[in-house]
C-alpha positions in Angstrom: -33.5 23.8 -22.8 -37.3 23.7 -22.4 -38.6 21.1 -20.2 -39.0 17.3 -21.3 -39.7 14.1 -19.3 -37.5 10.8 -20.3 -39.4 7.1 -20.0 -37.3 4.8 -18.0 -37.6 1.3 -19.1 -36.5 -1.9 -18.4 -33.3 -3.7 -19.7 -33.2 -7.4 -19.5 -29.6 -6.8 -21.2 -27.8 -3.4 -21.9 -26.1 -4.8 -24.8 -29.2 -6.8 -26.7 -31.3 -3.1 -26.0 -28.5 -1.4 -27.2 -28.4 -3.1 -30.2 -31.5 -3.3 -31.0 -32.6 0.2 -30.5 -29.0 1.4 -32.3 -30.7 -0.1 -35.3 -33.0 2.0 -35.0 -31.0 5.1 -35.2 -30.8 5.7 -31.6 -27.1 6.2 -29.9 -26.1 5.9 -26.6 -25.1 9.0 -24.5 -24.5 7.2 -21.4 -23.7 3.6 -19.9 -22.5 2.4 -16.6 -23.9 -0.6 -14.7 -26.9 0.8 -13.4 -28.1 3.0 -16.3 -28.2 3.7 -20.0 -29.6 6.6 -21.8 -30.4 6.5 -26.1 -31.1 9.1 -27.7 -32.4 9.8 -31.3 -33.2 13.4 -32.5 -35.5 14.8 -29.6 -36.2 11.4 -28.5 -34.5 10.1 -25.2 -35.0 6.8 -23.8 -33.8 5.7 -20.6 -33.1 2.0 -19.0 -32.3 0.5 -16.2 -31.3 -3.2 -15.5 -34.1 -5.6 -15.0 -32.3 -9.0 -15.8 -35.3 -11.2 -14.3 -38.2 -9.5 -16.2 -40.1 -11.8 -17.8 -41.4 -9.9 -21.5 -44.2 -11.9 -21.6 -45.8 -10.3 -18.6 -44.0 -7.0 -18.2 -46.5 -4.0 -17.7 -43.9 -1.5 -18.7 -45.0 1.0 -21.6 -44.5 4.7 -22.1 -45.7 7.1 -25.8 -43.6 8.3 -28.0 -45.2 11.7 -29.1 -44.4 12.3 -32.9 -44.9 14.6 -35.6 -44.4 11.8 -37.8 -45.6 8.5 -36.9 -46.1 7.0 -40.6 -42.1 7.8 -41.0 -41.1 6.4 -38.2 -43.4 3.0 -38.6 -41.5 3.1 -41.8 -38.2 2.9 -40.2 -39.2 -0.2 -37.5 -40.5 -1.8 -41.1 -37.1 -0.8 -42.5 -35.2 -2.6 -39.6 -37.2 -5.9 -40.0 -39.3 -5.7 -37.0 -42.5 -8.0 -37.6 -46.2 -7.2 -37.5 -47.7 -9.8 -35.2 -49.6 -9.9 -32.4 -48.0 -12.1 -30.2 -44.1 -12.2 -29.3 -41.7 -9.4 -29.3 -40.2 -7.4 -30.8 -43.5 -6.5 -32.8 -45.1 -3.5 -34.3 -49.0 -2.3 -34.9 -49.4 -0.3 -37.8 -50.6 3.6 -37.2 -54.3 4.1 -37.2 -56.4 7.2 -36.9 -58.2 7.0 -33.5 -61.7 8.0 -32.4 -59.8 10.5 -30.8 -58.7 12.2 -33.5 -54.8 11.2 -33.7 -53.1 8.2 -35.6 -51.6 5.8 -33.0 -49.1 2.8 -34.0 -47.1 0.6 -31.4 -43.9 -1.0 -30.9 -43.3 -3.9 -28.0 -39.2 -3.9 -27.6 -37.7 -7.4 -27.2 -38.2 -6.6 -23.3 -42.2 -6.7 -23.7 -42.4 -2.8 -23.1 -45.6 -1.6 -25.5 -44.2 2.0 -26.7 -47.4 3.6 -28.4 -46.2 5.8 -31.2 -48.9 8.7 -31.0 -48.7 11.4 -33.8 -48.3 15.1 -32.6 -50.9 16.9 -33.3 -50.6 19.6 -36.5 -50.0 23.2 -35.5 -52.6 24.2 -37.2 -55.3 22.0 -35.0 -53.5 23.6 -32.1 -54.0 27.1 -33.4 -57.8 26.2 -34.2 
């Protein structure tokens, strides 16, 4: 296994985060009281129990490195998540940054901004 790092984000609910992230293709791989992990492909989110967090002032966030962002914008379309700017859940459509990488975002129905950053090509790496 090579080494990774896992977000851990808040859960207002274990089952409304499970459900919404499971229609987003993610499964869960492990559940008690105090934890929940969901995975989807390389992707592994973590969450603990927050049950007083209040979305409209959470500061939680973490990036989702991808290699393709448009596809998976494509899939938070697909499950009916809104573009909007205020209220959750709510995505930003990918946009090429000054920085030279497109960059989307998803806020979860717990307020937690998950920026959607493309991978950069192998090729630019190489370069």
């Amino acid at each position: 296994m090579t080494d990774h790092a896992t977000p851990n984000l808040p859960s207002r609910s274990f089952s409304a985060t499970q459900q919404f992230y499971a229609g987003l293709g993610f499964t869960t791989t492990w559940q008690d009281e105090h934890w929940m992990i969901m995975v989807s492909g390389s992707v592994v989110l973590e969450f603990f129990p927050h049950p007083e967090l209040d979305p409209y002032s959470s500061w939680f966030s973490c990036c989702l490195r991808l290699d393709d962002v448009e596809a998976f914008y494509r899939l938070l379309q697909a499950a009916g998540i809104p573009e909007k700017c205020t209220d959750f859940p709510r995505i930003h459509p990918p946009k090429m940054q000054p920085w030279g990488l497109k960059m989307g975002a998803l806020v979860d129905p717990d307020g937690t901004l998950i920026r959607l950053i493309e991978n950069e090509k192998k090729a630019a790496q190489q370069a």
